[in-house]
N, C-alpha and C positions, 0 to 999 in steps of 0.2 A: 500352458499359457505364455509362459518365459519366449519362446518362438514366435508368438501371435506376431510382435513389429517387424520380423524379419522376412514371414511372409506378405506383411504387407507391405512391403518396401517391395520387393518382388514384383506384387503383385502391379506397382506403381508402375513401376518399369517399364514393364511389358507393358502397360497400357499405353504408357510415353509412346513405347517404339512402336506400335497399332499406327498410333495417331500418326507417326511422321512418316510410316509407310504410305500410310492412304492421301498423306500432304503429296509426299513424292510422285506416286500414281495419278494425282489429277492436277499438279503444278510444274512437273520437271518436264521440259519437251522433249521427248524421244531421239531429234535433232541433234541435240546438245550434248548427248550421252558420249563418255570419252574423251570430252575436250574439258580445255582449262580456262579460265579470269583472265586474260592479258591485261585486260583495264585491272583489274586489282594488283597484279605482281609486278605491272611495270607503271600501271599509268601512260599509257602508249594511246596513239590519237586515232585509234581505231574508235569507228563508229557500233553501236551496238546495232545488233539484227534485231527483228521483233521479236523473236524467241527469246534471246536474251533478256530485253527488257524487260519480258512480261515474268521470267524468271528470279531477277531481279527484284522486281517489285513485290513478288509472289512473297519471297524469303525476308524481304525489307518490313513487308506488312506484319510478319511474323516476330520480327528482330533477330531471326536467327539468325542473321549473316553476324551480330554479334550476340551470341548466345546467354552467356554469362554478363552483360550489361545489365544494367539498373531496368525492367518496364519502366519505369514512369519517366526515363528519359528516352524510350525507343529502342531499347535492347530486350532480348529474348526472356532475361529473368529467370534461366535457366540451371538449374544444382550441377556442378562441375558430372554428375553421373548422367543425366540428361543430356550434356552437352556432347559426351562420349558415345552416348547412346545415338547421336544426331550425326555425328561424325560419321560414326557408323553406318549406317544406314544410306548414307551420300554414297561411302565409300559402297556401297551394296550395288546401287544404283546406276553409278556408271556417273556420280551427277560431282559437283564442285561446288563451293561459297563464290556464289556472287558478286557478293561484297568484301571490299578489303581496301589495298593502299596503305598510306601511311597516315589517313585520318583512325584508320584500325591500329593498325601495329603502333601508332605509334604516338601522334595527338591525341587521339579518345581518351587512352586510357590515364594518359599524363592529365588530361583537365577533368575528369572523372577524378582526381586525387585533390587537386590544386584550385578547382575551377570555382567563380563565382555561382550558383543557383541562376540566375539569370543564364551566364554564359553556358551552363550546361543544357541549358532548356532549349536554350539558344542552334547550340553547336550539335550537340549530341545526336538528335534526333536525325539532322538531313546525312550525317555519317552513318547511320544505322539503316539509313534506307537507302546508299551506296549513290546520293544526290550529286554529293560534293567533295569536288579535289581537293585536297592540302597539299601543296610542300615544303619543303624546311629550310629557314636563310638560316643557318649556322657560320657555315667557315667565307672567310674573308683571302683574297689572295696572298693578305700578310698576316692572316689567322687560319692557320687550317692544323697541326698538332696543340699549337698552342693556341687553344679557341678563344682562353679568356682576352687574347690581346686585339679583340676585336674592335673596330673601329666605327661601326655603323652608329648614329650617336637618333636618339629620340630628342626631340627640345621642346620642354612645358610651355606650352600656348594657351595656359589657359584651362579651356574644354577640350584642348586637343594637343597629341604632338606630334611633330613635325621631323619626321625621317628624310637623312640624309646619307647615302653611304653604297656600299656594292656587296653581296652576297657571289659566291663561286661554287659550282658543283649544287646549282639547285635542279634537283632532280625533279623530271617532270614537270617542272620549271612554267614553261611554254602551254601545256594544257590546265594549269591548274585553277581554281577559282581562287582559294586564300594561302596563305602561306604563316605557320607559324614559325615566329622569327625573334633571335637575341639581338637585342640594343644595349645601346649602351645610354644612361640616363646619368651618370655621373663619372667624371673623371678620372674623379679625387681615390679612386679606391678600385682594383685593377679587377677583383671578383664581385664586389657587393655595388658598383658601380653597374652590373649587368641588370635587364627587366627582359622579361618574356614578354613580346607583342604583339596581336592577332592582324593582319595585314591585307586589304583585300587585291586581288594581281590586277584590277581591272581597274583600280583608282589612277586619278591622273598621277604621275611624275613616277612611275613604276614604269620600267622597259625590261624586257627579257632577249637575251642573244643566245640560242641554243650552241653548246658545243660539240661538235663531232668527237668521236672516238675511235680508238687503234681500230675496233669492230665493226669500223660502219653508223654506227648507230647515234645518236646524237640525244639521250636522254637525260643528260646535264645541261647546267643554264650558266651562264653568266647573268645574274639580275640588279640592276641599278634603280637606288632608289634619289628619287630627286624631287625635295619639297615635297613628300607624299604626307598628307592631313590624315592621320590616325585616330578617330575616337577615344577621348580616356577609357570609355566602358573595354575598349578592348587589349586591356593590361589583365595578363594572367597575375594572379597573387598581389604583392605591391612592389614597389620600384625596388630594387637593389634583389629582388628575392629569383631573380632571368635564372643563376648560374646553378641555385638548387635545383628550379625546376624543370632548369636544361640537363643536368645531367642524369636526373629520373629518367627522361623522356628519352635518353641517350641508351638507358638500362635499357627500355623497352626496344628499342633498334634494334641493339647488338641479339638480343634472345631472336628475334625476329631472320636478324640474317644468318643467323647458326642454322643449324642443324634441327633446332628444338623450333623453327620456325618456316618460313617462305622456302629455305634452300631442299629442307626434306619433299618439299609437293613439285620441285624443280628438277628432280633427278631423271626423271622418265624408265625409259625401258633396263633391264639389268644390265649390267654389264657384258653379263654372260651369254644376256640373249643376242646380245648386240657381236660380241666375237664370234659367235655361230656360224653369224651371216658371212665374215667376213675370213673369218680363217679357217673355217671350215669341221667338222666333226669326224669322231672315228667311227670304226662299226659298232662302238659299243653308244654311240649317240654324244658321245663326250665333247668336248673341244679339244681338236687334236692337239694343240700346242700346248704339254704339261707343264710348261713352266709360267706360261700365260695364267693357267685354269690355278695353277697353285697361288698367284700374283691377284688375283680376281677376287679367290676364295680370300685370301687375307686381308684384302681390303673392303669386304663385304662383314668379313666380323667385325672389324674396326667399328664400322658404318653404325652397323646396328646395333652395337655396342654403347657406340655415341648417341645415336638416337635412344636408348633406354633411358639412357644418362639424363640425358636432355630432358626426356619427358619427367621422371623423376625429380629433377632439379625444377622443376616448375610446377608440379602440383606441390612441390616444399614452398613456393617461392606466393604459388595462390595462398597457401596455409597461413605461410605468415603474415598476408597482405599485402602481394607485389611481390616485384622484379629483386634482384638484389646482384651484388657484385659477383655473380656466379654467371653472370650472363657474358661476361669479357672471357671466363673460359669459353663456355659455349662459343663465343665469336673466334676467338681463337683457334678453336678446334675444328669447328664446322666448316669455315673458311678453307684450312689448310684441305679438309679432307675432300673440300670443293675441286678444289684446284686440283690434285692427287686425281681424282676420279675424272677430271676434263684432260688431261695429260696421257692418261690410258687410254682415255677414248679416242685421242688424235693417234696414237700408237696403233692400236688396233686396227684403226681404219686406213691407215696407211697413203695410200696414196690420194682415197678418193677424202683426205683432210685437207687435202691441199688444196680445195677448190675456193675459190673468192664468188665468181659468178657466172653466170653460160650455162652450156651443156655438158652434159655427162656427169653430174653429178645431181643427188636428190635436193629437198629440201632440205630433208635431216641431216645431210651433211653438210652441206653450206651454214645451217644453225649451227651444229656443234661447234664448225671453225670457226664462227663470230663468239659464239659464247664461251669457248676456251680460252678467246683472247679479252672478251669482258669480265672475267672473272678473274683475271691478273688484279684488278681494280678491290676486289672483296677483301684483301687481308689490306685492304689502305683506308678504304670510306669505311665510317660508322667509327672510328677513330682506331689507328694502324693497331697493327701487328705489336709493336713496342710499347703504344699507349696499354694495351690491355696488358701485358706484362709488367709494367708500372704498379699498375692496377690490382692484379691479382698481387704482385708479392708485398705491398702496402697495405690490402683492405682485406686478400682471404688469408694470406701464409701471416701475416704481423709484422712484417720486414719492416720496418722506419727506418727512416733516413739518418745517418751517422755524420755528424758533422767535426 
C-alpha cells in the first residue's frame, strides 16, 4: 500500500500528457509547426496570420501560455510537473507558447507578488490570453546604471497624477498598449522617493520616437511623457515602495535574458550542424576543421552545462517563492555565452557574415549578421555586466562594502 500515491501520481501524469496530446492534435495548426513567437520574443509589429491567432486563443483559453499562474486570474493552474509535462509535449509537436513578452517574463509575475486584487483581476487575465503589450519606462538618459537617479517625477492631483518626464531604451516601445513604469513621487529621498506606475501608451501627452540600432532594427524607444493624467488605481503597492518592486521585476528580466530563459529557445540550429554546411566534413562524416569541432565541442558543454544550472537555480528559486539574486549570475553568464556563440557563428560563416542586404546571401545569414551585432547590447540592458557583479559579490558571495 506504501506505493499506492506513487502510482497514482503516475497515473495523473499520464493522463495530463493524454490530454495535452489530444489539445495539441485538434488545436496546433500543422502550418505552424517549426516556427517560433516573434510577437512574444521581440514584440515586433508583425501582424498575426489566422493560424496563429486561433492558436493563440486556443492556448490563452487554456492559460497555458502561463501555466504555473493562479486559474482564477487566467493562468493554467498548473503543478511545476505538469507544466514540464506541457513543455514537453510542445516540444514533441513541433509546436511553441504563443504567449509571452514582457507582460510574462516580466510584469505578471512582479503584480502577481505586489499587485492589488483589483489590479490582478484587472491586468492578469488579458496577459494570460497574449491580449496585451506591456513595456518598461525604467532608464532615463541621465538614469540608466544608476536607475535610482531617475527623474521622471508623478504629481498628486488629487484622484490622479500627473507624469512629466522621458523614458530611453523603451523596448517595443512603439507597438505597446501599456507600459510599466518607475516615477518619482518624492524628492526628498533618492530610493524611497521612487513608486511603480501602470501607464497607458495611448493617453494624451505620451509620444514615442523609435530608435534605430547598429542592427538595423529599431526595437528601442525614446518615450516622453508630457502632462499624462494617471489614475491613483494604477499605483502598484504604495508611494515610495517603485524601487523594491522595480527591482523584483528586474530579478525576473535578468533569469529571462539568461540562459535559464528567452536566449535558450533563441539559439536555433547547433553549431555543428551549422559548420557542416559551411566548412565542410571528412569521410568519416566529421567536421573536417579539428580544431573548430574541438572549439564547438567546448563550448556546447559550457552551454549545457549552463542551461542545467539554470534550470536548477529556478525550480530552487520556484521552491522558495521566486526569483532571487541568482538570476545576475544567470545574466551574466547567459549573456557572455550569447555573445561567445554569435562570434563563432560569424567565424564559421566566413564570408557569407558579411552580408548587410541583396543577393547572394540567405536569410539566415543576413539574421545571424544582425543578431551578432544586436546581442553586443545583452551584457548592457537588463542592468550591465558590472551591475550584476555588484550584485553577486554584495547579495550572493557577502562581500560589503569597506569604508
Amino acid at each position: 500500500m506504501a506505493t499506492q500515491p506513487d502510482i497514482d501520481l503516475h497515473s495523473e501524469a499520464e493522463a495530463f500528457r493524454t490530454e495535452v496530446q489530444q489539445f495539441l492534435a485538434e488545436n496546433f495548426p500543422a502550418e505552424l509547426k517549426g516556427t517560433g513567437n516573434a510577437l512574444s520574443a521581440i514584440e515586433g509589429p508583425d501582424e498575426e496570420s489566422e493560424a496563429e491567432r486561433q492558436w493563440r486563443e486556443a492556448m490563452g483559453a487554456r492559460g497555458w501560455g502561463v501555466p504555473t499562474w493562479p486559474k482564477e486570474y487566467g493562468g493554467g493552474g498548473l503543478t511545476r510537473k505538469q507544466a514540464a509535462i506541457l513543455n514537453e509535449e510542445l516540444a514533441k509537436a513541433g509546436a511553441y507558447n504563443p504567449i509571452g513578452g514582457m507582460g510574462v517574463m516580466m510584469f505578471g509575475p512582479t503584480l502577481l507578488e505586489y499587485g492589488s486584487e483589483e489590479q490582478k483581476h484587472e491586468h492578469i487575465p488579458p496577459i494570460a490570453r497574449g491580449e496585451v503589450r506591456w513595456c518598461q519606462g525604467y532608464s532615463e538618459p541621465n538614469a540608466g546604471s544608476d536607475l535610482a537617479n531617475l527623474q521622471t517625477t508623478a504629481e498628486d492631483k488629487g484622484d490622479h497624477y500627473l507624469v512629466n518626464g522621458q523614458k530611453t531604451w523603451t523596448s517595443g516601445g512603439q507597438w505597446a498598449d501599456k507600459c510599466f513604469c518607475l516615477v518619482r513621487t518624492d524628492r526628498s529621498d533618492k530610493h524611497k522617493g521612487i513608486s511603480f506606475l501602470l501607464i497607458d501608451m495611448d493617453a494624451p501627452g505620451v509620444e514615442v520616437r523609435p530608435i534605430q540600432m547598429i542592427s538595423g532594427m529599431s526595437p528601442f524607444c525614446e518615450t516622453f511623457f508630457t502632462d499624462v493624467k494617471v489614475p491613483k488605481g494604477n499605483l502598484v503597492g504604495e508611494e515610495g515602495q517603485g524601487w523594491t518592486i522595480g527591482k523584483r521585476l528586474l530579478q525576473h528580466e535578468r533569469t529571462n535574458l539568461s540562459g535559464g530563459g528567452s536566449m535558450a529557445r533563441l539559439m536555433g540550429a547547433s553549431l555543428s550542424d551549422i559548420a557542416k554546411k559551411y566548412v565542410g566534413t571528412d569521410e568519416t562524416g566529421q567536421l573536417a576543421d579539428k580544431v573548430l569541432r574541438d572549439r564547438i565541442a567546448d563550448f556546447d558543454i559550457r552551454w549545457n552545462a549552463f542551461l542545467l544550472t539554470a534550470r536548477r537555480a529556478g525550480e530552487e528559486s520556484k521552491a522558495q517563492g521566486g526569483v532571487s539574486e541568482i538570476s545576475s549570475v544567470l545574466k551574466k553568464l547567459g549573456t557572455k555565452l550569447g555573445q561567445e556563440r554569435a562570434e563563432m557563428l560569424i567565424e564559421i560563416m566566413g564570408m557569407q557574415a558579411l552580408g548587410w542586404d541583396g543577393e547572394g546571401f540567405t536569410e539566415n545569414e543576413l539574421s545571424g549578421t544582425r543578431a551578432w551585432l544586436f546581442g553586443k547590447a545583452t551584457t548592457i540592458y537588463g542592468g550591465s555586466t558590472e551591475i550584476q557583479n555588484n550584485i553577486i559579490a554584495k547579495r550572493v558571495l557577502g562581500m560589503l562594502d569597506h569604508q
